[in-house]
C-alpha positions in Angstrom: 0.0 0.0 0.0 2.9 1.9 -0.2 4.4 1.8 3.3 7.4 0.7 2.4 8.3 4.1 0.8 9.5 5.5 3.8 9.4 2.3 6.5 11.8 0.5 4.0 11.9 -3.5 5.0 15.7 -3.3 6.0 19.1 -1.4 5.0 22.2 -2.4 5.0 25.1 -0.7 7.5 28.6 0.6 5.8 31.8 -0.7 6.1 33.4 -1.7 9.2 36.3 -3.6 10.7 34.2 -4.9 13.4 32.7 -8.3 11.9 29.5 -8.0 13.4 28.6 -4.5 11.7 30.0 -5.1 8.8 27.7 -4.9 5.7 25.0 -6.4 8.0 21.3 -6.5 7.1 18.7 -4.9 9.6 15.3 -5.4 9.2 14.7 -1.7 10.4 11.1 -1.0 8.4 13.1 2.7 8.1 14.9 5.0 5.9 15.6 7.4 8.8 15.1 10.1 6.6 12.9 13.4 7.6 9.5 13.4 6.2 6.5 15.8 6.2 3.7 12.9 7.1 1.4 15.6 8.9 2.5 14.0 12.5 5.1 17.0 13.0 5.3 19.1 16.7 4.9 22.3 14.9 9.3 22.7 16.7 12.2 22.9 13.7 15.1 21.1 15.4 18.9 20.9 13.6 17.5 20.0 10.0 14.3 18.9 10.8 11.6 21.3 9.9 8.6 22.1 11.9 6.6 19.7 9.9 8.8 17.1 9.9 9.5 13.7 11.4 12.4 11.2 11.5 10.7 7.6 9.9 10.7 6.0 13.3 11.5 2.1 12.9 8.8 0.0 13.2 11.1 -3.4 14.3 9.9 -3.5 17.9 6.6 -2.2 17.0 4.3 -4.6 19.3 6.3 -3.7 22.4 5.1 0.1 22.1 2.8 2.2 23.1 1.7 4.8 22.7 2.8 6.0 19.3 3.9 8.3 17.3 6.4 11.0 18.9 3.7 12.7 20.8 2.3 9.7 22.0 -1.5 10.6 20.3 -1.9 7.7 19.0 -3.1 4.1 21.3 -3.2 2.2 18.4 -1.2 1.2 15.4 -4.6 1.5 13.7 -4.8 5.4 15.3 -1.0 6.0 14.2 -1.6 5.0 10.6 -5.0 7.0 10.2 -2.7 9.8 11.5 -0.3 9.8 8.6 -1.1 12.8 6.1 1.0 14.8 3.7 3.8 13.1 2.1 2.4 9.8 3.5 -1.4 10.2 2.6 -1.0 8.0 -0.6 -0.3 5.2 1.9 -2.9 6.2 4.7 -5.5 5.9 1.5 -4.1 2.1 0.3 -4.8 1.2 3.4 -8.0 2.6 3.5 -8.8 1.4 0.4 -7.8 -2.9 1.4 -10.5 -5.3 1.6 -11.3 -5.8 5.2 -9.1 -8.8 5.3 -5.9 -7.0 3.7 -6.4 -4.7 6.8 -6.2 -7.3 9.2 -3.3 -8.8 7.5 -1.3 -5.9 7.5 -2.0 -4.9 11.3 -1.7 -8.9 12.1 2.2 -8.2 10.3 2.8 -5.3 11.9 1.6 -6.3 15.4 4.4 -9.4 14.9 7.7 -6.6 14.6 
């Protein structure tokens, strides 16, 4: 539904002499890039703008709550009906699943 964009399934860390960091794949679900998703404080802070957010990984997902920066959101349901702006096109995929594709993805993301 287009997630994904910004919650990217994993990365890969840089070089290292230290085996264990080396070129290692995390299954992060972020780009830890700034986006405008319509969750901002409204506070610029070093290169983030007022709008903006850090893509907060979702790996360890099901141990928190509440979510989103602010805490506003109870739910992972309530967080995603949250996202806006740069990550409406997503909100509305998800809105537009079948029931059961809804369930599937909350059943998925309850499991990180």
């Amino acid at each position: 539904v287009g997630c994904a964009v910004c919650h990217v399934p994993s990365l890969e860390t840089g070089p290292s002499t230290n085996p264990l960091f080396h070129r290692r794949t995390v299954p992060l679900y972020s780009d830890l890039l700034l986006h405008a998703v319509g969750t901002g404080d409204g506070i610029g802070q070093a290169s983030a703008a007022a709008d903006e957010i850090r893509t907060p990984a979702l790996w360890g997902l099901r141990f928190r709550r509440p979510l989103l920066h602010d805490g506003r959101a109870a739910t992972v349901l309530d967080a995603i009906r949250a996202h806006g702006a740069e990550a409406d096109l997503a909100r509305r995929g998800f809105d537009g699943l079948a029931p059961d594709g809804r369930a599937a993805l909350l059943a998925f993301l309850g499991s990180l």
